[in-house]
N, C-alpha and C positions, 0 to 999 in steps of 0.2 A: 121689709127687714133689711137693716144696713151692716154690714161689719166691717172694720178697717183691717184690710191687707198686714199682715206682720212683716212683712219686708217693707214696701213704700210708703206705710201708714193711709194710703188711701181708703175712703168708706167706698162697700160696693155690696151687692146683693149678693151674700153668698150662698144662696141658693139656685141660684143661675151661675154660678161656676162651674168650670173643669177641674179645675186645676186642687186639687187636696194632697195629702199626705197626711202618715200618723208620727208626729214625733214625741216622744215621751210618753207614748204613751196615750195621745190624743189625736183627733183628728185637726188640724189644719187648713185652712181654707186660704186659698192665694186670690190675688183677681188677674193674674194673670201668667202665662208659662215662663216668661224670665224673671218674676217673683218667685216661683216654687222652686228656679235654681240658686237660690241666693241671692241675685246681680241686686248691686247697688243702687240705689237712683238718685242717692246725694253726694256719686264724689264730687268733689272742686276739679270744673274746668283745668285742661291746663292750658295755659295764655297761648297763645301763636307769637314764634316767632319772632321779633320785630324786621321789619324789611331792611336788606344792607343794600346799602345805596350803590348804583351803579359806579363804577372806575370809567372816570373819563379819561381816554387814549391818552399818550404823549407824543405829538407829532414827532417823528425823524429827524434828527437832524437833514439840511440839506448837504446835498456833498459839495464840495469846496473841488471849481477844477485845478489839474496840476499847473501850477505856474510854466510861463512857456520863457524859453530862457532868451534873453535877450542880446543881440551880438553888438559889440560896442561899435558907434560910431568910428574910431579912431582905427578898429580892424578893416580889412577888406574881405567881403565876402568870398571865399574860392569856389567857382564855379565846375561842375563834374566835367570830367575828359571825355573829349568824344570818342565813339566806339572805333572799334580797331579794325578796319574791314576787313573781311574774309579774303582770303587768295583764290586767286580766278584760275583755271588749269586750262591753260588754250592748248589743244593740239589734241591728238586721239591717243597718246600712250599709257595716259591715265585707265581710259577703257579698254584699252586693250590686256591691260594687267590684270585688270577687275576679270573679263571674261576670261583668260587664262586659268585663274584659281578655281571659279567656278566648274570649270572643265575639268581640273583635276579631281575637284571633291568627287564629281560624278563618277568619275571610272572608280575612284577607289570605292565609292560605296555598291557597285556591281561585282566588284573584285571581292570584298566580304562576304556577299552573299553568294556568290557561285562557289567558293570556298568552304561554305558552313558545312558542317560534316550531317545538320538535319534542323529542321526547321520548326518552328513553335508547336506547328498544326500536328510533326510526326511524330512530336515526341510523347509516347505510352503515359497517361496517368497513371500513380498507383496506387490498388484499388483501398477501398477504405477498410479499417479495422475495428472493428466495435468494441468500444469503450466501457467497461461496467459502471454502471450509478450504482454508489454504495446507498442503501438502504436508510434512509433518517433514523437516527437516534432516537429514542421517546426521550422526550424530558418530561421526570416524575411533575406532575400537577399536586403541587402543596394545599391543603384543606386552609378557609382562612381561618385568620385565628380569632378566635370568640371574643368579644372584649368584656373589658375585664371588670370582675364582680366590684359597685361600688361599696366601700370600704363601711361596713356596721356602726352607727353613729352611737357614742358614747351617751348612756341613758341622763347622768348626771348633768353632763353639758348638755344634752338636748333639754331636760326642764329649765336650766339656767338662758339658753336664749328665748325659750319659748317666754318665758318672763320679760324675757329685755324688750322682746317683739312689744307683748302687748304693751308694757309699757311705753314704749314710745308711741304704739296706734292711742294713746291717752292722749295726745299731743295732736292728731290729726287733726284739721281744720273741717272736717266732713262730722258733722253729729252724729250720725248715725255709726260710723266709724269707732267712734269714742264709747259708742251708748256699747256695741259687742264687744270689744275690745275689754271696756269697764264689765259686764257680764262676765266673761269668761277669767278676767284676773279678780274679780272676787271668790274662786273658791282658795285662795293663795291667802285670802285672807288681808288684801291689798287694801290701805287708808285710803288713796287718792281712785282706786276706783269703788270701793265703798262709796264716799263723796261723792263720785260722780253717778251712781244708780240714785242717792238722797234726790238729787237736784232734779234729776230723769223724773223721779214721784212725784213731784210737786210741779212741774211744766212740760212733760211731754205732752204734745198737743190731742194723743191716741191714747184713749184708755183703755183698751185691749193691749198696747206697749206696755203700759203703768204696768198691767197685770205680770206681764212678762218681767217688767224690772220685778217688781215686788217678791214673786219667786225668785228670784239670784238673790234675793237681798238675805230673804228665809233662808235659802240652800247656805248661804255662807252664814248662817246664825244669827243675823240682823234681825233683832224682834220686830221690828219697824213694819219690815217685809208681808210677816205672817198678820199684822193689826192691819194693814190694809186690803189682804187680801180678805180678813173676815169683815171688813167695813164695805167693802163692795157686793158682799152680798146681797146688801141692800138698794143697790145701785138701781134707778130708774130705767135700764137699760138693761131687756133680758139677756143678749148676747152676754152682758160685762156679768150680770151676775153668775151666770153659768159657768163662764170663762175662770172666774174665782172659785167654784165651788169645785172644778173638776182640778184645777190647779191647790188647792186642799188636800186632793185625796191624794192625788199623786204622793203629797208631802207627807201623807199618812194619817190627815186632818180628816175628822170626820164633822166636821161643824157644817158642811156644805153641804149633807145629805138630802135635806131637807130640799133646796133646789132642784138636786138631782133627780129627784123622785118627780116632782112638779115636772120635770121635763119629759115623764115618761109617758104623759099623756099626749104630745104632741107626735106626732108620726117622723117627722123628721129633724126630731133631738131626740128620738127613742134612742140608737143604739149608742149617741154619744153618753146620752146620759147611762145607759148600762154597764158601758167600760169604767166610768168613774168609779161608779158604782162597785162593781168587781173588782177592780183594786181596793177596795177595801172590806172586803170578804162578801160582801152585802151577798145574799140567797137570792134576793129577787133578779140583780143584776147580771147575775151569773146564769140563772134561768133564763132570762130573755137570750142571752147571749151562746147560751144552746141550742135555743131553738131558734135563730137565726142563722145557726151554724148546720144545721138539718136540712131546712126548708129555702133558707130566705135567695135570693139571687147571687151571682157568683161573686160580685164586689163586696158585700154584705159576709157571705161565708167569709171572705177572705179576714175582715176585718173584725168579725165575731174568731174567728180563730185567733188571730194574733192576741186580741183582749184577754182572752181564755188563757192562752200561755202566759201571758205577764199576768196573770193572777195568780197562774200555779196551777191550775187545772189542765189536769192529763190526759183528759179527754180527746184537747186540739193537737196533742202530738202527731197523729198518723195527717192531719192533715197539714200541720208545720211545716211538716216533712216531707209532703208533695211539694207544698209552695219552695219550699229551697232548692228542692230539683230541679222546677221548671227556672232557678233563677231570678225571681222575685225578688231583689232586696229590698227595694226602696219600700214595699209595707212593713216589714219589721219582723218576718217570720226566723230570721238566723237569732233574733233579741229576745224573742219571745221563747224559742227553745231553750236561749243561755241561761232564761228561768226557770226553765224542769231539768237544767242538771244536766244537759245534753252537749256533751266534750265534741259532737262531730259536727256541729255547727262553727264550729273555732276558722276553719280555713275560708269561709263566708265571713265570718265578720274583721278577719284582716284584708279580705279584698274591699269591704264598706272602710276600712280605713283611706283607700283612695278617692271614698267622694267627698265632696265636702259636706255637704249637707247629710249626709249620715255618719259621720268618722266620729265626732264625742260623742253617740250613743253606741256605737261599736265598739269604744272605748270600755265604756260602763261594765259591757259586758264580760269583754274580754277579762277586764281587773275583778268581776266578780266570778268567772271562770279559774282565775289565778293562773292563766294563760299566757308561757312566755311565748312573746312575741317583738321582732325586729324593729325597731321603730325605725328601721332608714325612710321608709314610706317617707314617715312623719317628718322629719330632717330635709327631706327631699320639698317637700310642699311648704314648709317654713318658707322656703329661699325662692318657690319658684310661682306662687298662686297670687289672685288677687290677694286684695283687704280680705273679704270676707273667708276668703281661702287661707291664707295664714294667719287669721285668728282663730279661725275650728281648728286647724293644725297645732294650732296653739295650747287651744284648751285640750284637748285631745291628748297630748304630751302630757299636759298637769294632771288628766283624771287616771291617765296609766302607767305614770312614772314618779309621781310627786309620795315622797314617803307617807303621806297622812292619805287614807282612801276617798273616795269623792264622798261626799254627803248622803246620794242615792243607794251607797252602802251600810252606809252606818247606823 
């Protein structure tokens, strides 16, 4: 059994995976852990540099010597004067003058000192005085200062770039880029990403993608959308058909049932097939999904719980409710509560607004809570995330700030 990756469109066994997640409302199968966080795998290169060519030195000039100046012939050179000799002192009166002074200096410096009234050695030091050290000052230590709250992003201007955003990611050179981009500005109602999910139907090379565009196509009222997803349910390829039938029910279609039920016989399409199921009231599905939530192993409760809640069933509250405690978001239990009415999930699903890969179903929820909430988050991730991080930013903005409510309310 093969299935293509929804992030890199690779086929792989997804039964031999790790790596799942429920989003919308389903389970998701990755093949691998930096597929399950988004990460791109078709941006465009970006080119290296081109190499700048080395600077060849400039040699110094050389130094130029001072010209030496030249004496004219017609002068005559003057030659230096010879030294002046010293005068010679013949006879002994010279020395004898010498030692007379000397003779004098001595007696007078006897004469000082026999005179002194007291001498280095006798004279008293006096003794010391202690000095007080004045005590240091404190100087107050100032708290530092907090900085400062960024400033609350204007709800109107934040739908109006999130628009500008995706429109320009329409322009990217990366496919994949354009294919989300084009998803998330079709609920705007967008002609040119319209166009571009059409073209996505007809040559995306992943027909699990198809399926994907085909929903944005439904979600934004493109009949096109919803006749392909019922044409696939005949599709040769049980993953694709499945993948149609549950993406049906989500849309509130029940023409898929019929698969859904086929899957129930299989051991591991059971619980996917039950949550379909259960979103659309179906008794059988919501039974399985009970007793999965009783019995079955801890991954299973988790995931029979969350199903439960987005059907409406009040059953899975007390256990919604542990999963939020312990912090769980990424299964969906703050989304699934926002369906039984439950206001105290609110401060969970504005912190799902900082991932990416959960922020437009946190979105959903919040707007069907009628839940004011800050978008600076959002404002913040426009300007500072990949691709795929400011276009969930994006859409994010348009599902809970755009005057018309998203489609998954209406």
């Amino acid at each position: 059994m093969t299935a293509s990756c929804p992030t890199c469109g690779r086929d792989f066994d997804p039964l031999r995976s790790a790596w799942t997640r429920i989003l919308g409302g389903r389970v998701v199968v990755y093949c691998s852990g930096q597929c399950k966080a988004g990460m791109l795998d078709s941006l465009t290169p970006v080119p290296a540099p081109a190499p700048v060519p080395a600077l060849t030195p400039v040699p110094e000039p050389a130094p130029v010597p001072a010209p030496v100046p030249s004496t004219p012939r017609s002068q005559p050179v003057p030659l230096p004067a010879p030294p002046r000799p010293r005068p010679v002192y013949r006879g002994t009166a010279a020395a004898v003058l010498v030692l007379a002074g000397a003779a004098a200096a001595a007696v007078a410096i006897a004469s000082m000192r026999s005179t002194s009234p007291a001498t280095a050695a006798s004279v008293p030091m006096p003794a010391a005085v202690p000095v007080p050290i004045p005590a240091p000052v404190p100087v107050p230590v100032r708290a530092p200062e907090a900085p400062p709250a960024p400033a609350k992003a204007d709800p109107q201007r934040l739908v109006a770039d999130a628009k500008a955003a995706l429109a320009a990611a329409l322009d990217d050179p990366s496919p994949r880029v354009r294919l989300l981009a084009a998803m998330a500005l079709s609920r705007a109602g967008d002609s040119r990403a319209l166009a571009e999910l059409v073209a996505a139907l007809d040559k995306d090379p992943s027909e699990i993608r198809r399926v994907e565009v085909a929903v944005a196509l439904a979600r934004a009222g493109d009949a096109r959308g919803m006749d392909y997803l019922v044409a696939q349910l005949r599709s040769p390829r049980r993953d694709v058909r499945l993948e149609a039938a549950r993406s049906l029910a989500l849309l509130g279609d029940a023409r898929g049932k019929d698969r859904l039920r086929e899957a129930l016989d299989a051991v591991q399409l059971r619980l996917g097939a039950a949550e379909a199921l259960a979103a659309l009231g179906d008794p059988q599905g919501i039974q399985i999904l009970r007793q999965a939530l009783a019995a079955a192993g801890p991954e299973s409760r988790l995931r029979a719980a969350v199903a439960l809640g987005r059907a409406g069933d009040d059953t899975a509250r007390p256990a919604l409710q542990q999963i939020l405690a312990d912090g769980k978001l990424e299964i969906g239990a703050e989304g699934a509560l926002a369906r039984l009415g439950d206001r105290s999930t609110i401060p969970a699903l504005e912190r799902a607004l900082r991932l990416s890969a959960l922020r437009v179903e946190a979105a959903v929820e919040l707007r069907r809570l009628q839940a004011p909430v800050d978008p600076t988050a959002l404002a913040a991730a426009l300007q500072a995330e990949t691709d795929a991080g400011r276009i969930s930013a994006a859409e994010a903005a348009l599902v809970l700030l755009a005057p018309t409510p998203p489609a998954e309310l209406r």
